[in-house]
DRENVO-56230 format. One line per 4 residues: their letters; for each residue x negated, y, z of N, C-alpha, C. Coordinates in nm, 2 decimals, padded with zeros to 4 digits. Layout:
% residues N
a = X Y Z X Y Z X Y Z ~ ...;
//
This chain:
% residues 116
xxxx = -01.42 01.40 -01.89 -01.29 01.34 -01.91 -01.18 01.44 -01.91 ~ -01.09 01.42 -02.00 -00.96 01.51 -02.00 -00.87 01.48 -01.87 ~ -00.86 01.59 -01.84 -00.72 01.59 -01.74 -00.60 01.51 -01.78 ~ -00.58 01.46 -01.87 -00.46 01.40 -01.92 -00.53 01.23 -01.93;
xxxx = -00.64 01.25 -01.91 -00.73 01.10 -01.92 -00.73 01.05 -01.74 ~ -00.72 01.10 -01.67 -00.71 01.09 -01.57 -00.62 01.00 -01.48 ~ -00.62 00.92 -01.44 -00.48 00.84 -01.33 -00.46 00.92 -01.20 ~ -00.41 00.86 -01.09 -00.37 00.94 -00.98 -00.51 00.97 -00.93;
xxxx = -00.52 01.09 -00.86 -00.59 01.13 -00.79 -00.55 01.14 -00.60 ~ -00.67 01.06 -00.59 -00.65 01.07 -00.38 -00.64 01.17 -00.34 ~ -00.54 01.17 -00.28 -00.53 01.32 -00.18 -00.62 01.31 -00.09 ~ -00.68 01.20 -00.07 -00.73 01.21 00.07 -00.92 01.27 00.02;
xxxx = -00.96 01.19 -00.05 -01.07 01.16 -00.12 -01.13 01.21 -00.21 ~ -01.01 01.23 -00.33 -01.01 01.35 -00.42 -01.08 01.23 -00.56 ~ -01.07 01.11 -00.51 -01.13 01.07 -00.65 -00.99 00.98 -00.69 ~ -01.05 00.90 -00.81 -00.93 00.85 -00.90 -00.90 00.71 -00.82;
xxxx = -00.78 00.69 -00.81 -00.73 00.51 -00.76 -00.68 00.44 -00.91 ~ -00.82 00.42 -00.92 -00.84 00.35 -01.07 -00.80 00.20 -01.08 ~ -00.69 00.13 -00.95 -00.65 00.01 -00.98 -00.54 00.00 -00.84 ~ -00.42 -00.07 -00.93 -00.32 -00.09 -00.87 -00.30 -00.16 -00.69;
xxxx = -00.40 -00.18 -00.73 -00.45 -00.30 -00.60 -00.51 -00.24 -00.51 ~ -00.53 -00.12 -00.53 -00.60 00.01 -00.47 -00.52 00.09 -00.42 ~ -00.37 00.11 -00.46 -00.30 00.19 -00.42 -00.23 00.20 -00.37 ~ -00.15 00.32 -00.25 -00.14 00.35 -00.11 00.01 00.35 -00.17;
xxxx = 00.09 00.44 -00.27 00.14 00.50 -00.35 00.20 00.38 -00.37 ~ 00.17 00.26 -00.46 00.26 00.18 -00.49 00.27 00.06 -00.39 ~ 00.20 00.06 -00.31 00.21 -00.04 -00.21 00.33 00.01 -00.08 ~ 00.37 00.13 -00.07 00.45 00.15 -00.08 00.57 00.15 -00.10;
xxxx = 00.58 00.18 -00.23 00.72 00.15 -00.31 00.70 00.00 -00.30 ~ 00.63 -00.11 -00.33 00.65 -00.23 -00.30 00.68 -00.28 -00.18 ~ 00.71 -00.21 -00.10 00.75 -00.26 00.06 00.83 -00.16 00.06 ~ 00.89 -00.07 00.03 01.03 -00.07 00.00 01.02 00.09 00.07;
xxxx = 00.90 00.19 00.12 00.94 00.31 00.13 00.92 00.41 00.00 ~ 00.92 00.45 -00.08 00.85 00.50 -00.16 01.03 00.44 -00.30 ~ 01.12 00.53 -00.33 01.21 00.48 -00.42 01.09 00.52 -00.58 ~ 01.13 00.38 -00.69 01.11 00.47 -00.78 01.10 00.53 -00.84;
xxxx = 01.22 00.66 -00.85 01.22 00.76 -00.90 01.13 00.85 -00.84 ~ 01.07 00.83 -00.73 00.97 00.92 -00.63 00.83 00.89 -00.67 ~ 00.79 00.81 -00.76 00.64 00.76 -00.79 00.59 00.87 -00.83 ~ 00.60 00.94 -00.92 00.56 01.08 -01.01 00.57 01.18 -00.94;
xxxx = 00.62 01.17 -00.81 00.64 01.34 -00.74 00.60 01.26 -00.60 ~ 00.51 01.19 -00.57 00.48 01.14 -00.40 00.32 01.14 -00.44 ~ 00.24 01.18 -00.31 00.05 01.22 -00.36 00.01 01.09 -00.33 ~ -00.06 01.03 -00.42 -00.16 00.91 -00.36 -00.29 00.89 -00.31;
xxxx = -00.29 00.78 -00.27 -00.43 00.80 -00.19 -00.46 00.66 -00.20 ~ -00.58 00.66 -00.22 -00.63 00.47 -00.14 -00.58 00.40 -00.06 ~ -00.58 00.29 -00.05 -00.50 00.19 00.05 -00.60 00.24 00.17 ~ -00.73 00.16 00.18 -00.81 00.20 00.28 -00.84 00.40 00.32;
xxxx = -00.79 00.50 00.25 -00.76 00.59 00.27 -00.69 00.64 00.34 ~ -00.57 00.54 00.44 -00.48 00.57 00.48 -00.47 00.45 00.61 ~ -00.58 00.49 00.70 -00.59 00.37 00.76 -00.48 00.33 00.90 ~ -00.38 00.42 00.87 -00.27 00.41 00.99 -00.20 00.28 00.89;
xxxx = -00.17 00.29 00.76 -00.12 00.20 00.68 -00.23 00.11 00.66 ~ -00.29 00.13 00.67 -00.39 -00.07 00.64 -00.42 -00.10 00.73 ~ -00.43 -00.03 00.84 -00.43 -00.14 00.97 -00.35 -00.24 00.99 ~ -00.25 -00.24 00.91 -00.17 -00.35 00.92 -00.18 -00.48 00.81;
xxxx = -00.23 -00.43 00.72 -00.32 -00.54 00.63 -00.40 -00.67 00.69 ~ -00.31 -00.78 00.72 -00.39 -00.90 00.77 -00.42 -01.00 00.66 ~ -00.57 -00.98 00.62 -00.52 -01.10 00.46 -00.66 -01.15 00.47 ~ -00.72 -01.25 00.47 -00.87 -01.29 00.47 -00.95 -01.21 00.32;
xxxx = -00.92 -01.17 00.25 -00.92 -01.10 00.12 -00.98 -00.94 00.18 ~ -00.90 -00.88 00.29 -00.90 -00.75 00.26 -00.94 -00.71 00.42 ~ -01.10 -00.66 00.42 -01.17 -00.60 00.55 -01.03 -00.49 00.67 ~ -01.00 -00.58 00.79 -00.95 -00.52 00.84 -00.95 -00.42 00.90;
xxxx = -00.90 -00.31 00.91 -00.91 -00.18 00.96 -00.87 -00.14 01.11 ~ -00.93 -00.05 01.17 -00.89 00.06 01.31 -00.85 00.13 01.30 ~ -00.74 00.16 01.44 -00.71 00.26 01.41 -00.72 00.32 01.53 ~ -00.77 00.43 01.59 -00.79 00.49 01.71 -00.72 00.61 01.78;
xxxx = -00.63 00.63 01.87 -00.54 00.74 01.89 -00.39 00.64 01.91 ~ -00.29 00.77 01.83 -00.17 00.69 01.88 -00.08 00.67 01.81 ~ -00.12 00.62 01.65 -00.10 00.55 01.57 -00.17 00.40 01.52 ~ -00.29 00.43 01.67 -00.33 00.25 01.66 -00.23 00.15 01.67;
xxxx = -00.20 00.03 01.60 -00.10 -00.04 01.63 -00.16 -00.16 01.76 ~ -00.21 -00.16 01.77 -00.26 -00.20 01.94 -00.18 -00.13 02.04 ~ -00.12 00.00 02.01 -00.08 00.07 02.10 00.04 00.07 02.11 ~ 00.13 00.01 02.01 00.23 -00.05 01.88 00.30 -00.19 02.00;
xxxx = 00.46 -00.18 01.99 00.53 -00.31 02.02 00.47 -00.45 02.00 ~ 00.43 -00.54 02.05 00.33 -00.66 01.99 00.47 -00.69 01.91 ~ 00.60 -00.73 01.89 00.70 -00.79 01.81 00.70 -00.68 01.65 ~ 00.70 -00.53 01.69 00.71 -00.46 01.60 00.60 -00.44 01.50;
xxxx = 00.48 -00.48 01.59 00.36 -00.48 01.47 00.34 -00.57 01.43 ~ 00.40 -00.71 01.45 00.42 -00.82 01.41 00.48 -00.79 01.24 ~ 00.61 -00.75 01.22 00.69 -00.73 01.13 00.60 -00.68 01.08 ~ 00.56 -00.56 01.10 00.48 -00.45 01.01 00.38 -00.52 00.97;
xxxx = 00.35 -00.59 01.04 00.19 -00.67 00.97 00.24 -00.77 00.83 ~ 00.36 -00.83 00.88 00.39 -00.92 00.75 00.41 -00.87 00.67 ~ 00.51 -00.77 00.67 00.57 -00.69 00.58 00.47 -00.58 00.49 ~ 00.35 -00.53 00.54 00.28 -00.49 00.49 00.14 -00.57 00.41;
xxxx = 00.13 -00.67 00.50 00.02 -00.78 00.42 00.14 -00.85 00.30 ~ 00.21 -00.85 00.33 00.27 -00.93 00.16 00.29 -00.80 00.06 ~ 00.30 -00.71 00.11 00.33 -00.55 00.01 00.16 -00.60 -00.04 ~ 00.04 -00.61 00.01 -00.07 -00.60 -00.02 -00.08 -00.71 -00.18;
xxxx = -00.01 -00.84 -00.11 -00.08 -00.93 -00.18 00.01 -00.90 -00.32 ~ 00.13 -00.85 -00.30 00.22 -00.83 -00.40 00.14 -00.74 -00.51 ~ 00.04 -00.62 -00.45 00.03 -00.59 -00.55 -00.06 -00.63 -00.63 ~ -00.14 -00.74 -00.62 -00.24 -00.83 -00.68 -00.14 -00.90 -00.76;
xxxx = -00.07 -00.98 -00.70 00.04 -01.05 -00.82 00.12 -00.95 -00.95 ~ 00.12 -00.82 -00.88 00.19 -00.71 -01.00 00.07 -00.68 -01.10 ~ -00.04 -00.73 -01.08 -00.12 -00.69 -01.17 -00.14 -00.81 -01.25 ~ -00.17 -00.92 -01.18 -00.25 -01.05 -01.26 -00.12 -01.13 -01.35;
xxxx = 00.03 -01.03 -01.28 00.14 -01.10 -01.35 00.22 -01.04 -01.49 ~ 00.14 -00.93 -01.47 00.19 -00.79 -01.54 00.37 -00.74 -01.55 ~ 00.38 -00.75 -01.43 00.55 -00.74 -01.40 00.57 -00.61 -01.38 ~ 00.70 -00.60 -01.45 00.79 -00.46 -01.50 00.80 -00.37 -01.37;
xxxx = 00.77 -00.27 -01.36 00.78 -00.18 -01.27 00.93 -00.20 -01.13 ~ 01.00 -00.23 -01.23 01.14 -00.29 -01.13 01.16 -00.44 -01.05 ~ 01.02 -00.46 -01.10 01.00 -00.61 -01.04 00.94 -00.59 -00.94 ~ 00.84 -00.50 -00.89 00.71 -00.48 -00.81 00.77 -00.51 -00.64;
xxxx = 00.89 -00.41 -00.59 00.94 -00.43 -00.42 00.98 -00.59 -00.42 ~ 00.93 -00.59 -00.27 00.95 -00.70 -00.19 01.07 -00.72 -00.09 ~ 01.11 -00.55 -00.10 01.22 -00.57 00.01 01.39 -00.68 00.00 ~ 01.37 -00.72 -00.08 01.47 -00.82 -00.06 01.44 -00.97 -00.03;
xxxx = 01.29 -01.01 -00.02 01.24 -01.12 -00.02 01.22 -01.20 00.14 ~ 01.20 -01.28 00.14 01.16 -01.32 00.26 01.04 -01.30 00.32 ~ 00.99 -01.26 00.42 00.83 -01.22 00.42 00.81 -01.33 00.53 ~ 00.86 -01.43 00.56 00.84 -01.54 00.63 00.68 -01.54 00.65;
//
């Protein structure tokens, strides 16, 4: 395969994050760290490649992750890993809806929405 045939490559992993729903990178920018003028110059990785970030993934859909040390969120504010857990499980599901909805790149963040 050509280099130019290629999508993002994991920094962590080294192979291709061959689906949106997969990615660390835009799940990100969908929960509002990641601006997008920074998409094209920030390294991606797998969601589950980044298990300080998917530990916080609470979705019946998506195998929960550990984290061990002192970025476990166990080890985390119970109110503050609260937030993070919403905020990051709807960044999750969002990016399933960004795909099955096929919505414009300026559509994808959640940060203005309610994450009730």
């Amino acid at each position: 395969m050509a280099k130019c045939d290629q999508g993002y490559l994991c920094v962590v992993c080294g192979l291709e994050v061959e689906n949106i729903e997969d990615s660390g990178l835009y799940l990100r920018y969908i929960i509002g760290e990641v601006n997008e003028d920074e998409l094209q110059s920030q390294p991606e990785h797998h969601i589950r490649c980044n298990p300080v970030l998917a530990q916080f993934i609470v979705d019946e859909g998506f195998d929960s992750m550990l984290v061990d040390g002192p970025f476990d969120k166990r080890e985390l504010d119970p109110a503050e890993t609260l937030v993070r857990e919403k905020l990051v499980s709807r960044g999750w599901r969002r990016l399933h809806e960004v795909k099955s909805k096929q919505l414009p790149i300026s559509e994808f963040p959640i940060i203005n929405e309610e994450l009730g």
